[in-house]
C-alpha positions as CSV (number, residue, x, y, z in Angstrom):
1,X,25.2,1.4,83.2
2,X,28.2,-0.3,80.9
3,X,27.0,0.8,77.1
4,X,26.5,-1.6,74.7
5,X,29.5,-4.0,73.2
6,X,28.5,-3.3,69.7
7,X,27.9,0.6,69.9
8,X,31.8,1.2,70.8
9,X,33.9,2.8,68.2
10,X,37.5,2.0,68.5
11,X,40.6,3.7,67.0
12,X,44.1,1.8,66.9
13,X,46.5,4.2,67.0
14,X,48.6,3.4,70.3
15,X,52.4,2.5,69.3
16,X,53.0,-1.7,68.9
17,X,55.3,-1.0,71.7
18,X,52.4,-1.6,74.2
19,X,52.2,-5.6,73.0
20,X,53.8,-6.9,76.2
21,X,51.2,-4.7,78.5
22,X,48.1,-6.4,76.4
23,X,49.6,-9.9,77.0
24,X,49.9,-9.0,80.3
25,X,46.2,-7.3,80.6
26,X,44.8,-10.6,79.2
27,X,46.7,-12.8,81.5
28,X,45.0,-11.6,84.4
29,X,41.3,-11.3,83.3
30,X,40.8,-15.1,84.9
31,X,42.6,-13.5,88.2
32,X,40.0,-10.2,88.1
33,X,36.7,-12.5,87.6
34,X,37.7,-14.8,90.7
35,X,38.5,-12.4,93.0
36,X,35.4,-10.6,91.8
37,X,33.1,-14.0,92.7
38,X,34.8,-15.3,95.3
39,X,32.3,-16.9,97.5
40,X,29.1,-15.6,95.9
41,X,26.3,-17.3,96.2
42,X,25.1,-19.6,93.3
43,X,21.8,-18.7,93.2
44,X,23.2,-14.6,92.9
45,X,25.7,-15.4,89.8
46,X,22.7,-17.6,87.8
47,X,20.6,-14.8,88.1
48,X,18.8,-13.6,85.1
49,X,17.9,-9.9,85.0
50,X,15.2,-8.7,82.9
51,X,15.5,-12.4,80.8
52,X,19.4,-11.4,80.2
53,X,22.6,-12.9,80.3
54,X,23.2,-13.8,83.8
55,X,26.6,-12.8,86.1
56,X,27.7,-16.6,85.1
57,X,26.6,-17.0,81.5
58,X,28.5,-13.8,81.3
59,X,32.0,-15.3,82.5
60,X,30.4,-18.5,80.1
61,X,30.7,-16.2,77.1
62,X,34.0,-14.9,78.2
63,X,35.2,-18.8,77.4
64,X,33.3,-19.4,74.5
65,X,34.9,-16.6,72.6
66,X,38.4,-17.6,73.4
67,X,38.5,-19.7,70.4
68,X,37.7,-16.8,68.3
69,X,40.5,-15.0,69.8
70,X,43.0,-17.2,69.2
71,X,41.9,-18.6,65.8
72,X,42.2,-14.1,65.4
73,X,46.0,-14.7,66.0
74,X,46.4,-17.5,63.8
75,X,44.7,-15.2,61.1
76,X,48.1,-13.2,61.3
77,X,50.1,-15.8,61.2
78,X,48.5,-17.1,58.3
79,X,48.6,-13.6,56.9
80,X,44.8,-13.7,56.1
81,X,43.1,-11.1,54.3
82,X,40.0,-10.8,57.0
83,X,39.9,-12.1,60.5
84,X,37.9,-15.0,61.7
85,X,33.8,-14.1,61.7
86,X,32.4,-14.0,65.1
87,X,28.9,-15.1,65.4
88,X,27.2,-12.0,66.3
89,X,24.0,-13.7,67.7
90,X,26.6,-15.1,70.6
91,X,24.2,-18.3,69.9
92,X,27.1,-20.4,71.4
93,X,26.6,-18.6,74.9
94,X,22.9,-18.7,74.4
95,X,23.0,-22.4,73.8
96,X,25.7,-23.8,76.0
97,X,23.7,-23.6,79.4
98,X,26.2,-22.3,81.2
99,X,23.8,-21.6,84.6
100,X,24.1,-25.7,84.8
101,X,27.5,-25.4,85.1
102,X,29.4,-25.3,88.1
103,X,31.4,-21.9,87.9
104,X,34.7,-23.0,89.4
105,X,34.7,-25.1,86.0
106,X,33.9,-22.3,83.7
107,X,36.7,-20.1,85.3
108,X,38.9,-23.4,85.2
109,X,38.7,-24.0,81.5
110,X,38.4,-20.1,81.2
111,X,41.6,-19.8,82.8
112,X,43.2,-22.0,80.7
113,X,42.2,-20.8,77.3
114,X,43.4,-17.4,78.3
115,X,46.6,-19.1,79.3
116,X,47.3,-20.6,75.8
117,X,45.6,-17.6,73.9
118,X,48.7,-15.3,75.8
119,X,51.4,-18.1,75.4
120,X,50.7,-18.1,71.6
121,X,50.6,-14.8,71.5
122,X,53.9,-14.0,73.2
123,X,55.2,-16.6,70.4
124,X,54.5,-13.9,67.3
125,X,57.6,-13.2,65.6
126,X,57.6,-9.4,66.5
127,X,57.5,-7.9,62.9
128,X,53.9,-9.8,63.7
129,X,52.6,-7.2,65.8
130,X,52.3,-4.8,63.3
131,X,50.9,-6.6,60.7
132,X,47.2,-5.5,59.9
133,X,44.0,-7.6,58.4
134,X,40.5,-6.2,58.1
135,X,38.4,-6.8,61.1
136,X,34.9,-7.8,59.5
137,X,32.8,-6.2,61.3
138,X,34.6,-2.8,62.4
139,X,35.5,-2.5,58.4
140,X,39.0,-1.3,59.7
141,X,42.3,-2.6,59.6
142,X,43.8,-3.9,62.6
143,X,47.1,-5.1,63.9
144,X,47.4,-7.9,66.0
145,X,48.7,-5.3,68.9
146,X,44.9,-4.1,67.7
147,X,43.3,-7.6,68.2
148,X,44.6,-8.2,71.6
149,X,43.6,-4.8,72.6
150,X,39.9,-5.4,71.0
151,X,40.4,-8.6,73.0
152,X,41.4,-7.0,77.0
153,X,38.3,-4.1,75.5
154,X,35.7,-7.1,75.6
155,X,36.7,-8.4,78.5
156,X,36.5,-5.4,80.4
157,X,33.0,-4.7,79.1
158,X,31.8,-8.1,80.6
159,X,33.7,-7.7,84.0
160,X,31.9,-3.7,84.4
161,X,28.5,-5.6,83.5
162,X,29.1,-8.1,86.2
163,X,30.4,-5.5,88.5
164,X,26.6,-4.0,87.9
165,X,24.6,-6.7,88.1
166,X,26.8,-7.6,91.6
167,X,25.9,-3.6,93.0
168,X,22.1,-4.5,91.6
């Protein structure tokens, strides 16, 4: 059973050095989640479980927070003092109906997010990297080497809970 998103504790203490190997982590989530649903039946990925987030709305929240990640990276360019508030209700995944959705379009614009989130990131001036804002709902400073990190983290926990609802 993957534990829950928002019981994870993280601590940012790797070297920047490891900036490339995020960019490169996050440029091949979109690869992972195809290979992982590669012809799988519709009716398995819309599944709901227990009146939860199906295997789909799953990869559908994967999207919709894309524009939090990148508006993250602007927030150090901008040299803000707090990043960008997520909407911890995830009411855009609840709402967006992402079942009705054909999932070769999801991964589409997924994979294409992700593309320009890692483009723009690879554009940070590297003295960038380094530079920490308060995440506002850790309460911790992190560096955008951080963010990306937090970024591949969430990932990852959504790919292991699709991995367990595919082995259900």
């Amino acid at each position: 059973m993957v534990s829950r998103w928002f019981d994870r504790k993280f601590e940012f203490t790797f070297p920047v050095g490891l900036f490339p190997n995020l960019c490169v982590r996050l440029r091949g989530t979109p690869a992972r989640l195809e290979e992982m649903l590669l012809d799988r039946p519709r009716a398995r990925l819309i599944q709901r479980p227990d009146s939860k987030w199906s295997i789909q709305e799953h990869v559908g929240h994967l999207l919709d927070l894309e524009e939090l990640w990148i508006a993250r990276l602007y927030d150090f360019v901008k040299g803000a003092s707090q990043l960008s508030v997520a909407d911890l209700s995830n009411r855009k995944t609840d709402e967006a109906n992402h079942n009705s959705t054909n999932l070769d379009d999801i991964l589409r614009r997924f994979r294409a997010a992700r593309t320009q989130l890692v483009t723009e990131a690879e554009k940070l001036a590297p003295e960038l990297h380094s530079r920490t804002i308060l995440h506002p709902r850790l309460k911790q400073p992190m560096r955008a080497v951080d963010h990306l990190y937090f970024a591949a983290e969430h990932d990852d926990h959504h790919i292991a809970r699709i991995w367990d609802l595919l082995r259900d």
